[in-house]
C-alpha positions as CSV (number, residue, x, y, z in Angstrom):
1,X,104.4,84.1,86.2
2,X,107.9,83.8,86.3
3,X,109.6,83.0,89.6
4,X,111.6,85.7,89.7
5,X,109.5,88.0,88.6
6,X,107.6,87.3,91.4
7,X,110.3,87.6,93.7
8,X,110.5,91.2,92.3
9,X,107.3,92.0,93.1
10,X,107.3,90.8,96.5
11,X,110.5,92.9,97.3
12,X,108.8,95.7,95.7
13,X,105.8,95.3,97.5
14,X,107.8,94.9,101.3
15,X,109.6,98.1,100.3
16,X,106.1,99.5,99.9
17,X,105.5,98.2,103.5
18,X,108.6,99.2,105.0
19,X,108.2,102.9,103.7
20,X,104.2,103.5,105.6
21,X,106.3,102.6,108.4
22,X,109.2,105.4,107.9
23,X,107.4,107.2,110.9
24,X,108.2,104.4,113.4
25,X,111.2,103.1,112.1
26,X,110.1,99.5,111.7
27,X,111.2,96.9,109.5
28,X,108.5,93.9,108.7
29,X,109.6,91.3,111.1
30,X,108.4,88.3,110.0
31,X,109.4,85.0,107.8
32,X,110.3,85.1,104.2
33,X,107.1,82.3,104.3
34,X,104.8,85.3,105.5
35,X,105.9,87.9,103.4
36,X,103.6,87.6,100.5
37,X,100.6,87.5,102.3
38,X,101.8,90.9,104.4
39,X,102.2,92.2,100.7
40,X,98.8,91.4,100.1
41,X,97.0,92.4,102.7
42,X,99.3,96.0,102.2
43,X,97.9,95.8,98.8
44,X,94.3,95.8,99.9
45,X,94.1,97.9,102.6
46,X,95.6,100.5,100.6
47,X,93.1,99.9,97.9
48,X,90.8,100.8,101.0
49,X,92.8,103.5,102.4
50,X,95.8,104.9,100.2
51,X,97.1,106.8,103.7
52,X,96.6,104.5,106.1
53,X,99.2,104.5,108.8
54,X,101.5,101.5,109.8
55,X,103.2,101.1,112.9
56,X,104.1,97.4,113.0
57,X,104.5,94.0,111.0
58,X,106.0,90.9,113.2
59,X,105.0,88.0,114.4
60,X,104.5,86.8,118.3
61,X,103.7,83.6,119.6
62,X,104.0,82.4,116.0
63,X,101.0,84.9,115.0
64,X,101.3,87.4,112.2
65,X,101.0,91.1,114.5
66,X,99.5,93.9,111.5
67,X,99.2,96.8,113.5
68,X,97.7,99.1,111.2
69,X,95.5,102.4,111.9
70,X,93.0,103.8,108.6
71,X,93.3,107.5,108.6
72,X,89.5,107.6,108.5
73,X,87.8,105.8,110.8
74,X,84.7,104.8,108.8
75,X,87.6,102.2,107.7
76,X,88.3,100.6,111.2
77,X,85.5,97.4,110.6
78,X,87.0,96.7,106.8
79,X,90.8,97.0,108.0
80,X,89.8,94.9,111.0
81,X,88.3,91.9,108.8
82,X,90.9,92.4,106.1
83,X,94.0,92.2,109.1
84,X,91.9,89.5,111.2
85,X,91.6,87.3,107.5
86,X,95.4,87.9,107.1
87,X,96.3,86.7,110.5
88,X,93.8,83.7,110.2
89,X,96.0,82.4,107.0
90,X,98.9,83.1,108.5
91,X,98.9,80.6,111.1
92,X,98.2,78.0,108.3
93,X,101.4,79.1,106.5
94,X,104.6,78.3,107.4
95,X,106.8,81.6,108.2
96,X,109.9,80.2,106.1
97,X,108.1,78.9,103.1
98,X,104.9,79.8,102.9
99,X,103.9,76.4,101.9
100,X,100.8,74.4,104.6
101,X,102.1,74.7,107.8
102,X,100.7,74.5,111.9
103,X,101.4,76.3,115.0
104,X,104.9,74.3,117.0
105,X,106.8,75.1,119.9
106,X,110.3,74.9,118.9
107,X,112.9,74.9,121.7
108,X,110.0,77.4,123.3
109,X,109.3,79.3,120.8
110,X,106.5,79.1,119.1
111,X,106.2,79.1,115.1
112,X,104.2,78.4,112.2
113,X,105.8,75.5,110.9
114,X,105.7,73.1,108.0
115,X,107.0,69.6,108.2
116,X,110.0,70.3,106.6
117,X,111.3,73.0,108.5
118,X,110.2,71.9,111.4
């Protein structure tokens, strides 16, 4: 795929993520590095539950925070394994890249990190 075309999609798909959230008035609040596995995770859980509600995407501590409710709750085990899987990956991926990265305190404030930017 080309680069840019996937740029495109990701903005497409945070746009997605930023309107569930209308309700709250969030915006996603984490790295450019993160943002395509909170597009992902968006992706599947609405494969789960197309109306599934949304009331935060940041990051604390220098862990991704999904807070996400299914409007059913026969859906609460799958959203929790899909969100804990998302979160697990997270903290291997650097917030501003997204390439390899591990959990740094940075002038107290903790990040997921790769070498480069750290």
């Amino acid at each position: 795929m080309d680069a840019s075309l996937g740029l495109v999609a990701e903005a497409a798909g945070l746009r997605t993520i930023v309107d569930r959230m209308v309700v709250t008035g969030h915006v996603v609040g984490c790295g450019d590095g993160w943002a395509p596995l909170v597009v992902e995770l968006d992706e599947r859980l609405a494969l789960v539950d197309p109306d599934y509600g949304l009331f935060r995407v940041s990051r604390d501590g220098g862990h991704l925070v999904y807070d996400a409710q299914p409007s059913s709750r026969r859906h609460r085990e799958v959203f929790r394994a899909l969100i804990g899987a998302a979160v697990f990956r997270a903290a291997q991926t650097c917030e501003v890249c997204g390439d390899a990265g591990v959990r740094r305190e940075v002038g107290g404030l903790a990040e997921v990190l790769c070498p480069i930017h750290e």
